[in-house]
VOLO-801814 format. One record per residue (C-alpha): y, x, z. Coordinates in steps of 0.25 Angstrom, whole numbers, plus 5000, padded with zeros to 4 digits. Layout:
! residues N
YXZ
...
//
This chain:
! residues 486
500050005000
501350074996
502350115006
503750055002
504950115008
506450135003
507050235013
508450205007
508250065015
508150165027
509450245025
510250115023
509650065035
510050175042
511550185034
511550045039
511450075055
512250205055
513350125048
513250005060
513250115070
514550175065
515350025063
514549945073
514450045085
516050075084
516449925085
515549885096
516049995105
517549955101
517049805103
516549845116
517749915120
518649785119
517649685123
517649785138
519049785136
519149635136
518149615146
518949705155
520349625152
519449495154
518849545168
520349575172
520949435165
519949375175
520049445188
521549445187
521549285184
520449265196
521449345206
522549275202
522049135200
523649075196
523349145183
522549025180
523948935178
524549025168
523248975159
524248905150
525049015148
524049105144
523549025135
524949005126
524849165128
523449155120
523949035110
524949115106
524249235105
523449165096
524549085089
525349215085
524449325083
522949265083
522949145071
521949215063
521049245076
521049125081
519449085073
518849185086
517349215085
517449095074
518349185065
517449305067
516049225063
516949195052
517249315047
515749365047
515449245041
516249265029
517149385030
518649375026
519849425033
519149485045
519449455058
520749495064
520949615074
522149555080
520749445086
520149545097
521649565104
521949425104
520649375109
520749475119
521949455125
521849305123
520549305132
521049375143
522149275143
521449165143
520549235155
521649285164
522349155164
520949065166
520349035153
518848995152
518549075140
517549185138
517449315131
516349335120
517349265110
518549385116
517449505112
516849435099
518249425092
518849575097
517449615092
517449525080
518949575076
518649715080
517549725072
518349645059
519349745059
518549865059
517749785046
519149775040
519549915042
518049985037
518149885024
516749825027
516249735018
515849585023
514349615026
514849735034
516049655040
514949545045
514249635053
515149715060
515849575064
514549525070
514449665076
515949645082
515349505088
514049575093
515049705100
515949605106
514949505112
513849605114
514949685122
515649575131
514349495136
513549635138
512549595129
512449685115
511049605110
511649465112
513149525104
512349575094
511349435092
512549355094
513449415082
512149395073
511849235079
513249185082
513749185065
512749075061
511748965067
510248985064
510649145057
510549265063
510849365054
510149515056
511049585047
512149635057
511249655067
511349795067
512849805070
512849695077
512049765090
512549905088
514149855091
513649755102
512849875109
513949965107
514949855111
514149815123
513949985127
515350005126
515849875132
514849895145
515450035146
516850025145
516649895156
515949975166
517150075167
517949955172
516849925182
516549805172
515049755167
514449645161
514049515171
512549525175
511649405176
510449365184
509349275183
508649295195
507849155197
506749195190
506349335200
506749245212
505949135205
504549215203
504749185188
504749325184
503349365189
502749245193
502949165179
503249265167
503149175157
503849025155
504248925163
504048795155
504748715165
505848785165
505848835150
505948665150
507148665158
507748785151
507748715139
508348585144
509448685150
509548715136
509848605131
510948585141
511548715138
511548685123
512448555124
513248635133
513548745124
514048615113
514948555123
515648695126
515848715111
516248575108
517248575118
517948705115
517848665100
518448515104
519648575112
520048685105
520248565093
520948465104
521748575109
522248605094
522648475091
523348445103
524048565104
524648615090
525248745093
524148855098
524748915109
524848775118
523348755117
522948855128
524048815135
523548675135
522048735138
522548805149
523148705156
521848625155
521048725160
521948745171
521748595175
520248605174
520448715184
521048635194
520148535193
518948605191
519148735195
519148895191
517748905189
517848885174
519148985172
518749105164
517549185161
516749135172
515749235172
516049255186
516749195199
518149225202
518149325216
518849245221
518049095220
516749145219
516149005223
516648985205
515648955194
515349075186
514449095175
513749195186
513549085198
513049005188
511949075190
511649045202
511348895207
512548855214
513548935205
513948815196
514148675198
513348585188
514548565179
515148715178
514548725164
515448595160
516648655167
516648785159
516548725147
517648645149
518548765152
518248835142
518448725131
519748705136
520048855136
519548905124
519948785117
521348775120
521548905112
521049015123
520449145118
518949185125
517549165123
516449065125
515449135129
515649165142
516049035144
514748975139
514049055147
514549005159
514348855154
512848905152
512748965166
513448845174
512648755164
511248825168
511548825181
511648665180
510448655173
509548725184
509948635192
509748525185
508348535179
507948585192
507748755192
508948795203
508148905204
508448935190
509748925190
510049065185
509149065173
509748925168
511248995170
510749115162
510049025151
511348925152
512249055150
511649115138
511248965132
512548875131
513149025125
511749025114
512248855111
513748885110
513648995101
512348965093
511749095096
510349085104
509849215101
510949275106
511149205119
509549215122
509749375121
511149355129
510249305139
509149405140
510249525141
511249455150
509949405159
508649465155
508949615155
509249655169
508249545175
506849585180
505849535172
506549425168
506349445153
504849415155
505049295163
505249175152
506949205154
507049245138
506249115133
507249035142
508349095138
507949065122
507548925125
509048915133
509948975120
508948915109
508948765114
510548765119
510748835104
509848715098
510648615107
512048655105
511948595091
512748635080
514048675090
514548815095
515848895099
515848975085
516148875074
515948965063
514648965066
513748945053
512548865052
511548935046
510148855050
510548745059
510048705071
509548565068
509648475058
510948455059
511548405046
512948475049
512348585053
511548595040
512948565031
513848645039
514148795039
514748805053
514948745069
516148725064
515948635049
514748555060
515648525071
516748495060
515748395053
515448325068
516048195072
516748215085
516048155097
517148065098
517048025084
515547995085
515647905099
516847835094
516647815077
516147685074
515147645064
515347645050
515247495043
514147455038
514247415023
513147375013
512247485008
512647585016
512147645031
513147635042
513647755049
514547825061
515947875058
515748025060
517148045069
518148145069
517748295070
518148365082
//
């Protein structure tokens, strides 16, 4: 039998990973450096606002100092991780490099001052228009462009949440349901690795790291050694959980998506919206409370009794409706016209929202695995990426935990993101997301090309309560006004 083999396929190979090295390991460590820098700003932004807790009034007028940020200098910016998606999608003008600055200091307004935002959507864009810029000044051509802007989303992602695998399979999952892509795969884990190893670095000069989680029930539980395989029971409940989580990933994005339209239509000029935004959020503050200001990945010093994503994991460290709260601040916040991610936030909806469901289907004990699943799965439902968020959940709570890997976590994990990817529908917080296979059949979905053409094409809630039936007339079938968009 002959022996076929073209060492030239070798060489190009090779031509082809030294040349990713020299473009892709440069800007991951340039991406890595921001995101520490933004991080850094973000842990003083937050510190500074829960020492002096008046800041929180001067909401407001932080957030005509981001509209008008916007307004003047950031009109072609304003598209986000939606304009980037975009761009790779089908290249054109590039994404701006004025994004990364204005994000930047836009978040960390919107944190010192009391915001409910997150911060993957600060690290995507500065990695996003870092990365852009650089395509602009080495003349790449478009497939080359592409790649090395997914490999700015892998660097910025992989860099702020710690987790260089997740960057990396997020930037190939998060451009289009039902494709994952291999062909910048490459670039795509060298600049999130580098980005993450520089990131990590430059933090731990300032005393700084990544939060560390635990899921401990299982040791404490006998789960580990006494029964190494799966639960059924609790695979069942897991998966009920899962559900739960998947409709709450839709009400997070509805609401946002909603808002931001209301808040545009009442409110003409730009600057006025946060405004308007920042005084609600400071009246659900009175009346609610702190605990939903900010990142929320951990209690102020000062009230550690608060709801954190981190007492979320543990049984009395949220209230049963915590998960309902955040979103709500959050919508109001990012949808006004405050700049930050959704992430974090989401993740703290999965965690409050985990922590409810152990209750609920009966596992207390549990309540720290159902945090964790709910942390990783409403994020894997919002964003459409279950692969992503069921490797998010093995480096963020599977790596540093003894024997944990072998006890069942992983498979609940992938039932957690893959059911609350299923039942978050056609819906997300990126509307540039194409449709490549959908979900279900779904007959928008099939027709569409985007979140954005289906949501368009959907009759409001509204519009389907309120719409009366058609009249009937011979010879033809009666129907149901479809309703006004939202």
């Amino acid at each position: 039998m002959p022996f076929r083999w073209d060492p030239r396929e070798h060489l190009a190979l090779g031509k082809y990973v030294v040349k990713w090295l020299l473009i892709a390991g440069p800007v991951g460590a340039v991406i890595g450096a921001a995101v520490a820098l933004f991080l850094w700003a973000l842990e003083l932004a937050t510190h500074a606002r829960w020492d002096h807790p008046w800041l929180l009034w001067l909401l407001p007028a932080g957030g005509v100092a981001v509209g008008l940020l916007y307004h003047l200098f950031g009109k072609s910016v304003e598209g986000g991780n939606n304009l980037i998606m975009e761009q790779i999608h089908e290249p054109g003008g590039g994404v701006p490099a004025r994004m990364a600055p204005l994000v930047l200091i836009g978040t960390i307004l919107t944190h010192l001052f009391g915001g409910s935002a997150g911060r993957e959507g600060t690290a995507v864009q500065m990695g996003g228009s870092m990365a852009s810029t650089l395509c602009r000044w080495l003349k790449l051509n478009e497939d080359d462009t592409r790649e090395l802007l997914m490999a700015g989303i892998a660097a910025g992602f992989g860099a702020v949440f710690g987790t260089p695998l997740t960057g990396a399979v997020f930037a190939l999952e998060v451009l289009a349901i039902g494709l994952l892509s291999h062909r910048a795969i490459l670039p795509c884990l060298i600049a999130s690795i580098v980005g993450d190893q520089v990131a990590t670095a430059l933090l731990a000069t300032r005393g700084m790291g990544h939060t560390a989680y635990s899921i401990k029930s299982f040791a404490t539980m006998g789960l580990v050694h006494a029964t190494p395989h799966l639960s059924w029971v609790l695979t069942g409940k897991v998966a009920i959980a899962a559900v739960a989580f998947g409709l709450a990933s839709v009400i997070f994005a509805e609401l946002t998506h909603s808002l931001s339209r209301v808040f545009r239509a009442a409110v003409p000029w730009p600057a006025w919206r946060p405004a308007l935004g920042g005084l609600l959020v400071i009246g659900l503050a009175i009346l609610i409370g702190r605990d939903y200001l900010g990142l929320g990945v951990t209690a102020d010093p000062h009230h550690p009794e608060q709801v954190s994503i981190v007492s979320s994991f543990h049984l009395q460290g949220a209230t049963m409706w915590s998960w309902w709260w955040k979103i709500l601040f959050t919508a109001v916040t990012l949808g006004s016209g405050f700049k930050g991610g959704e992430v974090t936030p989401l993740f703290f909806v999965g965690a409050a929202l985990g922590n409810a469901m152990a209750r609920v289907l009966g596992v207390p004990e549990h309540v720290d695995l159902f945090a964790g699943l709910g942390f990783v799965a409403v994020f894997a439902g919002a964003t459409n990426t279950p692969l992503a968020c069921t490797i998010m959940g093995i480096e963020l709570f599977g790596a540093g935990s003894d024997n944990l890997l072998g006890s069942g976590f992983v498979v609940y994990v992938a039932v957690a993101c893959f059911l609350a990817y299923l039942f978050s529908g056609h819906s997300g917080i990126y509307l540039s997301q194409r449709i490549s296979a959908p979900k279900f059949g779904d007959a928008l979905a099939r027709e569409a090309t985007s979140l954005r053409a289906v949501r368009e094409s959907r009759p409001s809630l509204f519009g389907r309560l309120f719409s009366r039936p058609a009249s009937k007339s011979p010879g033809r079938d009666s129907g149901v006004n479809a309703g006004s968009s939202d």
